[in-house]
N, C-alpha and C positions, 0 to 999 in steps of 0.2 A: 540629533541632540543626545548628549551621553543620557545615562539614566539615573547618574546622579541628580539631574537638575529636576527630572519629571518626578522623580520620588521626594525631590524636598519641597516639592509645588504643592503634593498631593496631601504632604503634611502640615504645609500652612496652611490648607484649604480646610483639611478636619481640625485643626485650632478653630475656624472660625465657627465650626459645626456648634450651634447652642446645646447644652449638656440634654434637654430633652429631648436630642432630636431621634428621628426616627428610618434608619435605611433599611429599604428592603431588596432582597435578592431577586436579580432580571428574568428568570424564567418561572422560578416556583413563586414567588413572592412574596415572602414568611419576613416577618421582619424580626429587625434586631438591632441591638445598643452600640454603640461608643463606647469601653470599657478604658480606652486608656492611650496615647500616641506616643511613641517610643523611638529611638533613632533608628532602629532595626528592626522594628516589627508595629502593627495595629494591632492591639485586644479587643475582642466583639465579644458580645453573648448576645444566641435568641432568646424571646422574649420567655418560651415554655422553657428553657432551659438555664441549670444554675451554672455549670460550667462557663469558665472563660477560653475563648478561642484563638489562640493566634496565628496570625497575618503575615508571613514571613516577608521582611523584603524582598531575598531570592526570590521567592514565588512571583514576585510584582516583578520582577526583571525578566524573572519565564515568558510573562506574560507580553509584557513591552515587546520584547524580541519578536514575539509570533503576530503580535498586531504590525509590527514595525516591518515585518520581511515581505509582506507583500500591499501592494496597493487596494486588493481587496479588501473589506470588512471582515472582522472576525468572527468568525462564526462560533455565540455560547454555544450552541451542541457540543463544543470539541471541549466545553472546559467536564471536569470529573463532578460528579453531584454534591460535594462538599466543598467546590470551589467556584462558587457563585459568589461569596460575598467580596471576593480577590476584584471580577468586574464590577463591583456597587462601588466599592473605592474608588476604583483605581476611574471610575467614571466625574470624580468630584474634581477631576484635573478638569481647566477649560478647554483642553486642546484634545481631549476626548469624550464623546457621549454613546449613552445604549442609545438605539432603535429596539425598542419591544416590540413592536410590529413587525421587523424580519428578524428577530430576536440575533444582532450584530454590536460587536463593540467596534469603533469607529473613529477615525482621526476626524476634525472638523474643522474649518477654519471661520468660525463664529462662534466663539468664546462661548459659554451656557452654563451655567449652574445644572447639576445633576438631576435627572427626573424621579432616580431613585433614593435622593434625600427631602424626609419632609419632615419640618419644625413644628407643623401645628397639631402632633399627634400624640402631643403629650396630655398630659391630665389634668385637668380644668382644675382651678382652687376653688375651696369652695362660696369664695366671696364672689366670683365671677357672676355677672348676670346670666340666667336663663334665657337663649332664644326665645322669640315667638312664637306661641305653637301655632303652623298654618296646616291647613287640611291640602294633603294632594287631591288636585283634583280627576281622581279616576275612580271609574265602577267600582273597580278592585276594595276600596275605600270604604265607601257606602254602605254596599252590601256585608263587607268584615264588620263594620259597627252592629249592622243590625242582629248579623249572626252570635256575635259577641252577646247582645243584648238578650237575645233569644236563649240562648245557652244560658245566661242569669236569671232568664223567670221563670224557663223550664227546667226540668229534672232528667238530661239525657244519658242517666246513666242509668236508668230504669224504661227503657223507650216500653216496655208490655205494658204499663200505667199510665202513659199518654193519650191527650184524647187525638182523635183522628186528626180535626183540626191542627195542632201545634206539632203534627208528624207531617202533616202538609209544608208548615210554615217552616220546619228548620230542612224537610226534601226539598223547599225549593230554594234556600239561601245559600242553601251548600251546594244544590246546582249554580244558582250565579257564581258563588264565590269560585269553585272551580271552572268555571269557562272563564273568566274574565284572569283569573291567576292562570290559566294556561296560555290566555294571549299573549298576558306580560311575561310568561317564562319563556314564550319563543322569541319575544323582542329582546331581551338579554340574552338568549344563548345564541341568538344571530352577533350583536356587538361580542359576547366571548369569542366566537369563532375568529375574530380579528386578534385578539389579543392573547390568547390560550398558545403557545408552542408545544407540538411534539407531546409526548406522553408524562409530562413530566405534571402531574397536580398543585395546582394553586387552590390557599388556602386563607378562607375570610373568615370572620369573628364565627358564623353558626355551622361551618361544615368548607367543606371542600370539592372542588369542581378537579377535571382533566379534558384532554383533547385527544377523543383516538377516530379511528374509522370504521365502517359501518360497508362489507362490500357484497356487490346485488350485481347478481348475475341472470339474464334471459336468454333466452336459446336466440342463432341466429334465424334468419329466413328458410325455412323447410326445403329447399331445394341446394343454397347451399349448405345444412345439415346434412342431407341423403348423398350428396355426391361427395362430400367430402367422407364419411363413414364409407359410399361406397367403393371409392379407393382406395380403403385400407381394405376389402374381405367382408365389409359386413353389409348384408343382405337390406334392401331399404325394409323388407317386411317387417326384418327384427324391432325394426323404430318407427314402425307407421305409425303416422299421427305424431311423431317426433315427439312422444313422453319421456319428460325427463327421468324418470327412473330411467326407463332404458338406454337413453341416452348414455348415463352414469355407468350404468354397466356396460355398455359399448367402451366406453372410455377406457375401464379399465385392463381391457384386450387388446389396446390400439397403440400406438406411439403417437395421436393425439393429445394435443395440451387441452384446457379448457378454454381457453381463448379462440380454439379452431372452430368451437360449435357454441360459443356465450359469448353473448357480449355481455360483455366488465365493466362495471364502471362503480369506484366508492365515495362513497359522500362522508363528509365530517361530520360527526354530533358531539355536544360537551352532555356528558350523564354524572351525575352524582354520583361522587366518589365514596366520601365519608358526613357524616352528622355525630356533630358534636351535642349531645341530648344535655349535657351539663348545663352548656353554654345558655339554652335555648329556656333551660328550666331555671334559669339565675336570671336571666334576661328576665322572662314572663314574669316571677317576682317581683323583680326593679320596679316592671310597668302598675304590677297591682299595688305596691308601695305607694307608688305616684300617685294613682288614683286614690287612690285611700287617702292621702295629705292633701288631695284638691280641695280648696275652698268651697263653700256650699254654694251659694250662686254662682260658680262656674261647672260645679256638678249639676244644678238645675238647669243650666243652661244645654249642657251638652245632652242630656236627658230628652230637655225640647227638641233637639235638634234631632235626636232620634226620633221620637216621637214623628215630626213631620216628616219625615224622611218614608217611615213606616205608611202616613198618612197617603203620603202622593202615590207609594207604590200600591196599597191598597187599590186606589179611584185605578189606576191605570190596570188592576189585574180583576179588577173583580166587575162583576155583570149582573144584570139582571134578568131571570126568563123572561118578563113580561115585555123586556124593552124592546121595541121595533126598529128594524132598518129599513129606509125605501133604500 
């Protein structure tokens, strides 16, 4: 198909785009606006940014071509790190879509609306009704209220004036709230590892995440350690007990690689890249805002709700010496 026809496809498809709507880029995935549709070019701007961006057609031809020359998926790796938003486009065509998961741009023949255009990320009016507020229901939950609550009766920013008691009570909330927040960080950075490509950082409203490797090396089996050292010249004595120091410096005498005497092997971990403290300290506001305008019997409410929460955890940690077990 010439590329006249896919470029004026791709341009009736951004007409349809509603003006709030919201694209974001297939590897990092920083969003950014609709500024403008032009016979020759897209205008974009990201959202942290004033500048206008444009979208050359050329470039969208570049692109067509290297999707188009081979039967394979196109691999985002190969685009330039300021030309991500070229695949958010050119993805609003039907007859192509991203896989984020093998991070590939793609011909399909199942028509699809784009995964990296979304409408409802605009900003609510203020007439709009309020969700219900539901509690999730996890530890994680729980114990944040209580520690929250705790934090408001005590004065922990003078901990030498606390009585022993209420140094108890906020050592052991902050222990829950930290084991149960490290559960759930390892269950989201298991789902990241799926969706994280390559070194490249994505980035969400409080900070920023990436995807690198982590590599872990253990000596082989001591016998093939000594016989392979001892075929180069070095004596087993010099590495008895096969310590890797020595090891290491054997190595560095030998025309051995590291793989002759370690086994390799490296695993993925997503680590926190950046924190954005702004964000987090506008955010905290907003929520004390909230609170602060809550109605008084739903502030009494949530109150009690503490209160028993506090209650049951009590019965369940506390004891008596006199009490007997058979």
């Amino acid at each position: 198909m010439p590329f006249s026809g896919i470029w004026h496809t791709i341009l009736d498809e951004l007409d349809e785009v509603p003006p709030d709507g919201t694209f974001r880029t297939p590897l990092s995935d920083k969003p950014f606006r609709l500024e403008d549709v032009q016979e020759h070019r897209v205008l974009i701007g990201y959202r942290e940014q004033e500048t206008t961006i444009p979208l050359k057609r050329e470039q969208f031809e570049t692109l067509y071509e290297r999707v188009s020359d081979t039967p394979q998926p196109f691999d985002l790796d190969r685009l330039p790190a300021d030309a991500e938003p070229y695949a958010t486009i050119f993805s609003v065509h039907p007859r192509f879509e991203i896989d984020q998961r093998e991070g590939v741009l793609k011909n399909t023949d199942s028509p699809a609306s784009s995964s990296l255009v979304d409408a409802s990320l605009s900003v609510e009016s203020p007439d709009q009704t309020e969700p219900t507020r539901e509690e999730p229901d996890l530890p994680l939950y729980s114990d944040s209220l209580l520690l929250i609550d705790a934090l408001e009766r005590y004065d922990p920013t003078d901990l030498e004036t606390m009585e022993t008691a209420e140094l108890v009570n906020l050592y052991t909330l902050c222990s829950d709230v930290q084991r149960n927040a490290n559960d759930l960080r390892q269950n989201v950075r298991s789902l990241l590892l799926d969706r994280l490509h390559h070194d490249q950082p994505v980035h969400g409203q409080y900070g920023s995440v990436q995807r690198t490797s982590r590599r872990n090396r253990s000596l082989k089996d001591d016998e093939t350690v000594l016989d392979k050292l001892e075929a180069q010249g070095i004596d087993r004595e010099r590495v008895t007990t096969v310590d890797t120091s020595k090891v290491d410096e054997a190595l560095e005498v030998t025309d051995l690689s590291e793989s002759d005497l370690y086994e390799i092997d490296e695993s993925q971990y997503v680590r926190k890249a950046d924190v954005d403290e702004e964000v987090k300290e506008s955010r905290l506001q907003g929520l004390k805002d909230q609170l602060a305008a809550v109605d008084e019997p739903q502030t009494e409410e949530l109150q009690r709700e503490i209160e028993d929460l506090e209650a049951r955890i009590d019965e369940l940690t506390s004891f008596s010496s006199a009490t007997e077990f058979e």
